[in-house]
N, C-alpha and C positions, 0 to 999 in steps of 0.2 A: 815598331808599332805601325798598322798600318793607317792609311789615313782616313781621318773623321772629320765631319762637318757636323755640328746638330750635340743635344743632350743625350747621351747612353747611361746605359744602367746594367750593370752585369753581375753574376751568381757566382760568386768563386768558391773554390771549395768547404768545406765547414773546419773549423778551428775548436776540436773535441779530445777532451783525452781520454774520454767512455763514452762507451757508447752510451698627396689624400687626394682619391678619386671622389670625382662629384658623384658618381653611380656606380652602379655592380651593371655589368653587362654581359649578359647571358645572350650566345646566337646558337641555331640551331639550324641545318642544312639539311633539305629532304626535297619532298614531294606538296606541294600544295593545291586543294581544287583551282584556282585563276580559271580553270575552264567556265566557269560560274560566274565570274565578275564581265561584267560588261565593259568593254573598251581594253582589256587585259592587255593589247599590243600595244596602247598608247601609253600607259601607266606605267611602262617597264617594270614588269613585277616578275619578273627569270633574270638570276643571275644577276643580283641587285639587293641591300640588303633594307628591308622591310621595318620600319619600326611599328610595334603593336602594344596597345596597353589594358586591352582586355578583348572579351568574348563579340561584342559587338562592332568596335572598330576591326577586329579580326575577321571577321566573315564581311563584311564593308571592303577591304582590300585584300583580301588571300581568298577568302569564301570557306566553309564547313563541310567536313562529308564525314560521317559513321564509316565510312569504308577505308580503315586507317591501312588496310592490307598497301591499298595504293596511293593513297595520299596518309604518308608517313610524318607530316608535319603537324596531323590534324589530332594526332596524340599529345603531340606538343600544348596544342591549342588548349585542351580537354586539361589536359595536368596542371597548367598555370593557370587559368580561366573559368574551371568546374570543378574546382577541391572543395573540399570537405573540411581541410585543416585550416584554407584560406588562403585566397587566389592572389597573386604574385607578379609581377610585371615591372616595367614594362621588359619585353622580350624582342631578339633582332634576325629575322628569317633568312634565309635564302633558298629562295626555291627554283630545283630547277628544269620542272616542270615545262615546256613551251608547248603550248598547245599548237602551234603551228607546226611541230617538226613530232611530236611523239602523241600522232592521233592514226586516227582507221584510216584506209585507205579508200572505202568508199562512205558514201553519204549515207544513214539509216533512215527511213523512212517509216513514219507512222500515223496511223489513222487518228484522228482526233472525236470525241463525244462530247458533245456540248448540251452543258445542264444550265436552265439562264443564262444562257451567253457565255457561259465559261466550261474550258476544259483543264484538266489537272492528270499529270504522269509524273513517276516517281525517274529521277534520273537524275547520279552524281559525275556519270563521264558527259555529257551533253556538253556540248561548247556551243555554249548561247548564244555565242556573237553570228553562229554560222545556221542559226534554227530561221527558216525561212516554209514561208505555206506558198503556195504556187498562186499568181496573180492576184494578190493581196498584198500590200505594201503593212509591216509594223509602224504603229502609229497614226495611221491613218483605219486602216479596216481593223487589225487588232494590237493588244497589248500584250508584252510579253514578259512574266515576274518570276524570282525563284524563292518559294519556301524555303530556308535553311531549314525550319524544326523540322518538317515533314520528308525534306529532301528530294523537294516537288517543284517543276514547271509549271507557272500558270497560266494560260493564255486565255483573254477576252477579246470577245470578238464586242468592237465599237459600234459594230451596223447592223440594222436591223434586217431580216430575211434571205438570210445567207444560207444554203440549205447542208446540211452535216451527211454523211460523215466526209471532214476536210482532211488530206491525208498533209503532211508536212513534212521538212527532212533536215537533219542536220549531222554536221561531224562528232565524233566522238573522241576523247583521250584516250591513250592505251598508254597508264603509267607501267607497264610490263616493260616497255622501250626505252626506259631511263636504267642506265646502267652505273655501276659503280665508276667509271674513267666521267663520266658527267656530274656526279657528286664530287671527286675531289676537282675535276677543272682544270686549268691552268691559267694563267696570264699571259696577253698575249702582248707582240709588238707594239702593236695597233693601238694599243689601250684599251679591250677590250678584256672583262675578265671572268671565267667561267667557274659555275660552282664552288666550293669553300673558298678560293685565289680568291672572288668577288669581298669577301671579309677585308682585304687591302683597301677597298671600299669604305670601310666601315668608319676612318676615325675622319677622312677626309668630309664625307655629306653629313656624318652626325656628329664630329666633335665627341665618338666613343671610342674609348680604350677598351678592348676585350677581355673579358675576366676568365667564361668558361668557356665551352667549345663543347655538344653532343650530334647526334647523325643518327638517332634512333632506327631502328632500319636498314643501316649501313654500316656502322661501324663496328660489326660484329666481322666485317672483310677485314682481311688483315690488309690489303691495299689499303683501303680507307682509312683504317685505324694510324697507319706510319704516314699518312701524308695529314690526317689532322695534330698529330702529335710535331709533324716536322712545322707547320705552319702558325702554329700557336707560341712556338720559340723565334723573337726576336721579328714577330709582324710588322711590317712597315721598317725592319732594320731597328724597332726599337719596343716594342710591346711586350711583354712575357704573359701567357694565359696558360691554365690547364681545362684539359679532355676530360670529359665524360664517356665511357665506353662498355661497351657490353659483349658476354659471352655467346654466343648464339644456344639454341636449345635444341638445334641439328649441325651436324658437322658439314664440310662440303662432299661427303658423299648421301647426306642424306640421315646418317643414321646418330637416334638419340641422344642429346647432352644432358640427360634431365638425373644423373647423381652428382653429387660433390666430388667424387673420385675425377668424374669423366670430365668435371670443368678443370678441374686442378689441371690434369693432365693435357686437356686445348689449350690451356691460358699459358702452361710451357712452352707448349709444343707452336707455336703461334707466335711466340715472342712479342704477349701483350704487357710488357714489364718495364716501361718506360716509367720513369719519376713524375712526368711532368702530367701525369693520367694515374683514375681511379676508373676502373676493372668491377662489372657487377655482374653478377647473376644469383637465381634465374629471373624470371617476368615476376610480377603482381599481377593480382586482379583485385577491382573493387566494388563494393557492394551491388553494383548492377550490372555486373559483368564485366566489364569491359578491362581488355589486360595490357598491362603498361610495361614497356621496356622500363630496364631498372635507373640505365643511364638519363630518361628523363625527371623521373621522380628524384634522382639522387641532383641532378643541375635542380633543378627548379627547389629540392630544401635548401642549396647551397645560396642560391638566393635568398631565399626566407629567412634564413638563419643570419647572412652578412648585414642585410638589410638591416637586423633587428641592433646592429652596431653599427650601424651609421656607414654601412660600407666597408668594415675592416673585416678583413677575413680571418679571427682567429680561434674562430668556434666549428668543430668538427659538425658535417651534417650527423653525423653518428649518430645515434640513440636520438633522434627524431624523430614523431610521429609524423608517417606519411597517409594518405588515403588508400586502405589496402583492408583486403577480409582473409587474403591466404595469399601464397607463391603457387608461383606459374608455372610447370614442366613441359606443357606442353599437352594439345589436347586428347593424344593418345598414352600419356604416361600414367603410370598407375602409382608413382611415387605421389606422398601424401603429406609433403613436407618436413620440414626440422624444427628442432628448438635452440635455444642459442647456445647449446654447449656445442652443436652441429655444426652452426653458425662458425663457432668459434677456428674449427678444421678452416674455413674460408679464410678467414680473416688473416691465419698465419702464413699464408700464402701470396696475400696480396688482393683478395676479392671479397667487395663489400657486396653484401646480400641483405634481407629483409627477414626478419624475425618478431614473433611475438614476444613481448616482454613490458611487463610493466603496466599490464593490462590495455595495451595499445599497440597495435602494426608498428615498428619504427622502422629505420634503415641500420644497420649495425657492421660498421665495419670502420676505425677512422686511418686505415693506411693507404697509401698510396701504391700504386699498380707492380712499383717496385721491390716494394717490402718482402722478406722471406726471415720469419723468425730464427732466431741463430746464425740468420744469413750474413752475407759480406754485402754493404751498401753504404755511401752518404748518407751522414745522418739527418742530413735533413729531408733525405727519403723515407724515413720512418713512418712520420705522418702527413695527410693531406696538408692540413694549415701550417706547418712548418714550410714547404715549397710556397704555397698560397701568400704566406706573410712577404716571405721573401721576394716574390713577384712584384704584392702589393709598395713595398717599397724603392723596386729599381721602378716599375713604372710611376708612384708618386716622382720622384726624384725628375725626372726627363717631363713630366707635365708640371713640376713649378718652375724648371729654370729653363724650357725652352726657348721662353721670349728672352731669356737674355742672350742666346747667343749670338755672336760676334758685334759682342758690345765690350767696353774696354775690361781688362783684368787684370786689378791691382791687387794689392795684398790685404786692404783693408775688402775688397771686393769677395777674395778670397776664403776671408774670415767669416763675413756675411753670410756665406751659403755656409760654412761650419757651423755657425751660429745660430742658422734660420733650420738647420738637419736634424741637429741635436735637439733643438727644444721640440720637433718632432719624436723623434725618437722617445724622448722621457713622457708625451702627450702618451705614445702610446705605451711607454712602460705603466705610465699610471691608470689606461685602463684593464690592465691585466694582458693585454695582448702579448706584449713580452717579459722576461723577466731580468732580474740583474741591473747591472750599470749596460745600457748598448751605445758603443761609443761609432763615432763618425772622426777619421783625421783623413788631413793632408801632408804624405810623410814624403821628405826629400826622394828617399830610397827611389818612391813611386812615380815623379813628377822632377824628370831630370831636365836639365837647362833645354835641351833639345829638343824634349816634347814642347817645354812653353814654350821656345822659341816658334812651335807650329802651332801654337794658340792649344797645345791637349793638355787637358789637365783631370786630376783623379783624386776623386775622393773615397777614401775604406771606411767602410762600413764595417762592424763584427754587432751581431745580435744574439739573442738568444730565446727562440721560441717558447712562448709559454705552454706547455707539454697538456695534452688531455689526459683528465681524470681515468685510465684506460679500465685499472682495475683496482680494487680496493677491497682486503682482503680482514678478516677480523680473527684474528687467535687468541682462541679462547681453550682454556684448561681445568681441568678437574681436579683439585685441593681438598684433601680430606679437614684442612683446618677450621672449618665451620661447625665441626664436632665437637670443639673446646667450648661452647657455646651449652654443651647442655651442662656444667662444672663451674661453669662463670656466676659470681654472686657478685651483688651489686653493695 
């Protein structure tokens, strides 16, 4: 055994002969405007992770842009913050955006028109911190505001007889310069930690354990996708979370992924089949346009949905309605969307998608990225909430007994944590989460004289996920014996 310090929690095979966190924490790694926030270098807001609990403190410390092409987080923003089904939070960013290092290389310059004292320009790359007017000090001869609705610069001029037109200049963003090696990051010696690595972050400054993990924008890279998948196993040496991840709608040479055939065939050929992640396509769009990768809408009902259990994960996003009017191919495809037996091609493959049904947009899919019907898999790859529970369990387990450790461990000590597992476990058998007797021991076999003797010891866990309602089917048959019916006297 090798050696350990600290409470672990580990996923051992499933035991089949057929086939409690304070919060849900949802983070999301991309691109943010910060070009828009004032003071952005002091605030460390790159490669850092952000907590936000709605639309207003979001644009307060990340800022807002419509131009989700380049600020890929601002989708994010829009999905949990400006639903229709109902807005969701709180959410944990990392953007990693620096406006000091993925900006223009020269100054832009523009004339200004001033109407009462004020002039107004539309602009979401601007880096405000760097908008200056020549022989004019900010705050003293003018002021300087950003619209988020309008997505507008406003500047007042404080003095009176200043004569127009005053030309001004400042830097600009080029999120085009942020590449996939700066989304996934690394950590370095130094302590310093870049892009999703910053998530090591996450339990240290907030006291958060990580549930899901999406990259809307990114993690349609198969790089990205293997290094979110490898980072959400065993965070911190001790966390277990899953991925949210998406098909892309072009391949990398360019050319269309907008049938069912041609995702099936990427999502092989890609080896997006990990357990520990759930696989979407294509986009949504929602009644005013705007088109959302599926891996957000699918995190963000996964929240909605844990939430509405107190944080237990053991309800499929599946058959949810999301904020959506059709699916997305992309804006040269001429495909005009599925119904859910179409749907249903995806699903057996491992890809949750969006369908009508039920007279409501939902999401429809409840397996996980590994799933292949008739295929060879763990079973508790089947379904998303089957890994999800499981997670949710090693991670309870290492957040209530971490403060004990290397505190003494006696037998009656022993029993306590048996004692204190189980009545867990039955809490959650009795809300439906699991089902059966799920048992917790400490067996000799497991916990030999020479583990204790190094202070390790092991507790087994055997559960059994409570299974979604996937399909349900009615057989019904045609009897001529209602016939006897015209011969029958009373």
């Amino acid at each position: 055994m090798a050696y350990k310090h600290g409470a672990y929690g580990e996923i051992t095979p499933s035991k089949v002969n057929d086939a409690k966190q304070a919060d849900v924490v949802s983070a999301y790694v991309g691109t943010a405007p910060i070009n828009l926030i004032r003071g952005y270098a002091d605030a460390n807001l790159t490669n850092m992770p952000i907590k936000v609990v709605n639309m207003g403190d979001t644009k307060s410390k990340l800022g807002y842009s419509d131009d989700w092409e380049s600020f890929t987080l601002c989708e994010v923003f829009a999905e949990h913050f400006d639903n229709t089904v109902g807005n969701v939070g709180p959410i944990y960013i990392v953007n990693v955006l620096d406006p000091d290092v993925h900006k223009s290389a020269e100054k832009t310059t523009k004339d200004l028109t001033f109407t009462n004292q004020r002039a107004e320009f539309e602009s979401s790359d601007i880096i405000l911190d760097t908008f200056a007017i020549a022989d004019m000090a900010e705050g003293v001869d003018y002021s300087l505001a950003y619209d988020f609705v309008k997505g507008s610069v406003i500047v007042k001029l404080l003095k009176e007889g200043v004569t127009p037109p005053i030309q001004s200049s400042f830097y600009t963003v080029d999120a085009s310069m942020v590449s996939a090696s700066d989304i996934i990051g690394q950590a370095l010696a130094d302590g310093q930690y870049t892009g999703m690595n910053a998530l090591l972050l996450l339990y240290q400054y907030y006291n958060a354990v990580l549930n899901t993990l999406a990259a809307p924008g990114w993690s349609h890279i198969p790089a990205v996708y293997k290094a979110m998948v490898s980072i959400v196993q065993k965070l911190n040496g001790h966390w277990d979370a899953f991925v949210n991840a998406d098909i892309p709608l072009e391949d990398s040479e360019g050319a269309a992924i907008d049938t069912r055939e041609k995702a099936i065939e990427w999502k092989t050929k890609n080896g997006y089949t990990s357990e520990f992640s759930k696989i979407y396509w294509p986009k949504i769009k929602d009644g005013s346009g705007r088109v959302f990768h599926l891996s957000t809408v699918g995190q963000a009902t996964m929240l909605r949905v844990d939430l509405s259990h107190d944080g237990v994960p053991f309800e499929s996003p599946s058959n949810k309605e999301i904020m959506a009017t059709g699916q997305y191919f992309g804006a040269a495809s001429k495909n005009k969307g599925f119904d859910q037996q179409s749907a249903n091609t995806l699903n057996e493959k491992g890809i949750t998608t969006a369908c009508f049904w039920g007279g409501r947009w939902v999401l429809w899919g409840p397996h996980t990225a590994a799933y292949t019907y008739n295929g060879s898999m763990d079973a508790r790859a089947i379904f998303d909430v089957n890994l999800r529970m499981l997670m949710y369990i090693t991670n309870s387990f290492q957040l209530d007994h971490g403060t004990e450790i290397d505190s003494p461990m006696t037998p009656q000590d022993k029993d306590s944590i048996l004692n204190f597992e189980k009545q867990k476990l039955d809490t959650l058998a009795g809300i439906g989460a699991l089902i059966g007797t799920p048992t917790v021991e400490f067996l000799e076999t497991e916990n030999s004289a020479t583990d204790m003797m190094n202070g390790d010891f092991v507790w087994d866990f055997s559960v059994t996920n409570t299974p979604p309602f996937k399909s349900g089917t009615a057989r019904v048959c045609y009897t001529d014996e209602g016939f006897k019916a015209f011969f029958e006297t009373e």
